[in-house]
C-alpha positions in Angstrom: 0.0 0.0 0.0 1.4 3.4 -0.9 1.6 6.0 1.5 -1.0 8.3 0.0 -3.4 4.6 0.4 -2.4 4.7 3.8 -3.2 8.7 4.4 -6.5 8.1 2.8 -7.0 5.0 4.7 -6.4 6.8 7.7 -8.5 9.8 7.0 -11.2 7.2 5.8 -10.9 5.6 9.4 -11.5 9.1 11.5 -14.4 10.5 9.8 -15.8 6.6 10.2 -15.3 7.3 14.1 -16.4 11.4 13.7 -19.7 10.5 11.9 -20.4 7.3 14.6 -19.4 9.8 17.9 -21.8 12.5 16.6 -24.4 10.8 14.9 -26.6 11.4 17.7 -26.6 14.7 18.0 -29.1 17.1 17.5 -29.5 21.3 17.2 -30.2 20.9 20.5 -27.3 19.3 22.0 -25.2 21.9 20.6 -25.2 24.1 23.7 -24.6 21.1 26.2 -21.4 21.1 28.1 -20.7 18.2 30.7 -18.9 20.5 33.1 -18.8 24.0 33.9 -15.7 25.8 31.7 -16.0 22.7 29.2 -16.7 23.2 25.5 -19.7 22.6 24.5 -20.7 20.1 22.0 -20.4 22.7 18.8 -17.5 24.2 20.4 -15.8 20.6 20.5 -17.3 19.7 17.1 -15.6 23.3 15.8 -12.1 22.8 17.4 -12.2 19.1 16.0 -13.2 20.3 12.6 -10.4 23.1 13.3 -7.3 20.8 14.0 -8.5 18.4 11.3 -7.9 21.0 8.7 -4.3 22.1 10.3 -3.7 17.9 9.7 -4.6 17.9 6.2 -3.0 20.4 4.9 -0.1 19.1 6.8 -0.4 15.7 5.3 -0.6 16.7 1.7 2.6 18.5 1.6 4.4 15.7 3.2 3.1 13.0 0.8 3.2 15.4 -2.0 7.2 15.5 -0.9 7.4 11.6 -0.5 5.9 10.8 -3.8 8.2 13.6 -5.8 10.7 11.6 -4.3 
């Protein structure tokens, strides 16, 4: 398998785990926070969504430097 397999793979694996943690969710659990000071459930959702996109971008310039060899 190829790295940029692999990357996808992997990718493929944490939005299977994103979709199946927040799948129940609704509008209205947006506001919920389990402890005082704690993000709330969009606030989580956001700075998941956040450091996801910091990854990405991360990942394609290092495969895009693997495969140019």
């Amino acid at each position: 398998m190829s790295l940029s397999q692999q990357a996808v793979l992997e990718l493929k694996h944490a939005q299977d785990y994103f979709n199946r943690s927040t799948r129940n969710l609704r509008e209205e659990d947006s506001t919920f926070a389990p402890a005082e000071g704690a993000m709330t459930a969009a606030q989580q959702v956001a700075h998941l969504l956040a450091a996801a996109g910091r990854d990405h971008a991360r990942r394609v310039k290092l495969l895009e430097r693997l495969e140019s060899g």
